[in-house]
N, C-alpha and C positions, 0 to 999 in steps of 0.2 A: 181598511183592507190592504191599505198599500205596506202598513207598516207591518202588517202579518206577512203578508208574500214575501217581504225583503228577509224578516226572521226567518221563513221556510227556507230560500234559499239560502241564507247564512249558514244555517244548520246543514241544509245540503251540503253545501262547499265542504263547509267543516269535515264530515263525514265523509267524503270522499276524496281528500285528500289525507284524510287519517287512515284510509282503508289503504290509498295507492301507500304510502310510506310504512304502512304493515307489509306490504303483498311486497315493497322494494326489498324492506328490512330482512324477510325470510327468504327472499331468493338467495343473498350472498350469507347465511348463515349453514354455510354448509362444514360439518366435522371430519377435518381429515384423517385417517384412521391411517397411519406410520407405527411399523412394525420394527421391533428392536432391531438391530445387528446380529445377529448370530455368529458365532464360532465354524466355518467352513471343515469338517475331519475330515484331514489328510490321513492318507495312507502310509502312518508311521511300523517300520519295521526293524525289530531291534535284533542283530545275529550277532552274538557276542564271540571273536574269532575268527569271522569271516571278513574278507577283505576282496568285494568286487564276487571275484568265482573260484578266490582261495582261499583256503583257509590260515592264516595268520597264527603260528605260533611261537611266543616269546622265548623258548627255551631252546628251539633250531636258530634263532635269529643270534639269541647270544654265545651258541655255540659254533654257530661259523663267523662270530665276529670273534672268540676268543683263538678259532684255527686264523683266521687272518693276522691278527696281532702275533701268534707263533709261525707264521710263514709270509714273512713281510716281503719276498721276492718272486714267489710260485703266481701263479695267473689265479684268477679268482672264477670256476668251474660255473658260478650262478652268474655271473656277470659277463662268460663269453655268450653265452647262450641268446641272452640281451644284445638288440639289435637297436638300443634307442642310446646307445651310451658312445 
């Protein structure tokens, strides 16, 4: 009889310590679910010409650099106006 009781309890043992190291093993089997990086859109805005709250145009800009370069002594009309210079 003694040698059965000791096998019951072994088998206990056994069993309940394979059950706690199941019950350990799934508590830290947890899947952590990380979501790619995304691309943030920016408020991209394209004004071809504009410059700030002017409008930018190459053919005034070369035509009062070609009057400057023919009056290399007269005061420069865009430039008194301008208080940063």
């Amino acid at each position: 009889m003694k040698t059965r009781n000791r096998v019951s309890q072994t088998i206990l043992a056994a069993a309940l310590a394979g059950s706690a190291l199941l019950a350990a093993s799934s508590a830290f089997a947890q899947e952590v679910v990380v979501e790619q990086p995304r691309m943030i859109p920016v408020g991209v805005q394209i004004n071809i010409g504009w410059h700030g709250d002017r409008y930018w145009d190459g053919h005034r800009y070369w035509a009062h650099d070609e009057w400057m370069h023919r009056h290399p002594h007269d005061r420069d009309p865009r430039r008194d106006r301008d208080h940063r210079y």
